[in-house]
C-alpha positions, 0 to 999 in steps of 0.5 A, spaced: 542 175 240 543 181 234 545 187 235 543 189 228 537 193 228 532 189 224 529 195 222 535 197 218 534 196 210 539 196 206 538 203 204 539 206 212 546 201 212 549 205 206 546 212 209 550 211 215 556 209 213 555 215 207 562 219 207 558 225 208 554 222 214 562 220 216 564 227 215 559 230 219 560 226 224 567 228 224 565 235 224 560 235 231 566 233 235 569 240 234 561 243 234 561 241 241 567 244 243 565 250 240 559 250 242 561 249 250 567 253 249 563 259 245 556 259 244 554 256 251 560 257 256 555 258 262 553 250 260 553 247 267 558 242 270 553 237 268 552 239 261 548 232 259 543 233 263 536 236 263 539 243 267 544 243 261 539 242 255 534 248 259 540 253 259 542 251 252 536 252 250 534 260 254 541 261 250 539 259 244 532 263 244 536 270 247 540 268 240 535 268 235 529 274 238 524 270 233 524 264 228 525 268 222 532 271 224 534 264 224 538 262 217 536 255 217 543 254 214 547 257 221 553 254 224 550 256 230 544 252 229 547 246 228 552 246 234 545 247 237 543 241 235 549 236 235 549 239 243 540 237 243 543 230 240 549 230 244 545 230 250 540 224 249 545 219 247 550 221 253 544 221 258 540 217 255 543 212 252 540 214 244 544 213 238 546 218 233 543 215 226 543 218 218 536 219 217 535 222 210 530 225 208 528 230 201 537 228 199 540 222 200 547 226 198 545 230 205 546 228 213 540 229 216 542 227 224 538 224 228 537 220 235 534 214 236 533 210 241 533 202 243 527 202 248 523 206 243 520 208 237 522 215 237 526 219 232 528 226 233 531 230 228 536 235 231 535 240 226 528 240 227 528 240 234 532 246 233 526 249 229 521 247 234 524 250 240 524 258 236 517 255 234 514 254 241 519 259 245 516 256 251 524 255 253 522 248 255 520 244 249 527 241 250 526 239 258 520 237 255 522 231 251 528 230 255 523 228 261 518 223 257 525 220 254 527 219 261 523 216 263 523 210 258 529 210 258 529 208 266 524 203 266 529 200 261 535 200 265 530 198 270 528 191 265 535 189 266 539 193 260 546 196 262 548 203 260 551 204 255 
């Protein structure tokens, strides 16, 4: 059986193996540690899982009062993001995945998943959380993925 996603057209192969999609890889794992360390140093033992998304989140709400204090091109942001991201493919088995968009000479990280269709942009899921405020937009998706992600391991695939 193949590992390779048939989905993948020749185009997505090269944008995953892009020298910028290599750099910004390189680059989340001092995002992350950052991020722990610095930005949400209150993360709990258990920082992948939903309780850690959920304080990731009130932090970055209590950072940015409103949408428009955000500057798209934070740092802050996008730590935010690599931690969302880190979270679904350490807890829930997603995969990261260059998925440009408007330029195909910029990264646009995104989790993906084998057990569903679903793509979700770390930067917009960002963007989203300010938008919505709620301070469970990100549990939220958590939980639906979680269950998916359940009933998948339960069919008899391993974990990652």
């Amino acid at each position: 059986m193949s590992t390779v996603d048939p989905s993948m057209s020749r185009r997505s192969l090269s944008d995953q193996l892009a020298p910028v999609w290599v750099e910004w890889l390189a680059y989340k794992t001092d995002a992350l540690d950052r991020f722990v360390t610095h930005d949400v140093p209150q993360l709990p033992p258990d920082r992948y899982s939903e309780t850690g998304i959920r304080v990731a989140e009130q932090a970055l709400l209590a950072r940015f009062t409103a949408l428009e204090t955000a500057d798209p091109d934070d740092s802050l942001l996008t730590r935010f993001g690599c931690y969302l991201g880190e979270t679904l493919t350490e807890a829930l088995d997603g995969y990261w995945f260059n998925d440009p968009f408007l330029d195909p000479r910029l990264p646009r990280p995104t989790v993906r998943f084998l057990y569903t269709d679903v793509r979700l942009c770390v930067r917009e899921q960002v963007v989203l959380a300010l938008h919505h405020r709620s301070g469970t937009y990100w549990s939220q998706i958590y939980r639906a993925l979680s269950g998916l992600c359940v009933t998948w391991w339960e069919s008899g695939h391993s974990r990652r």
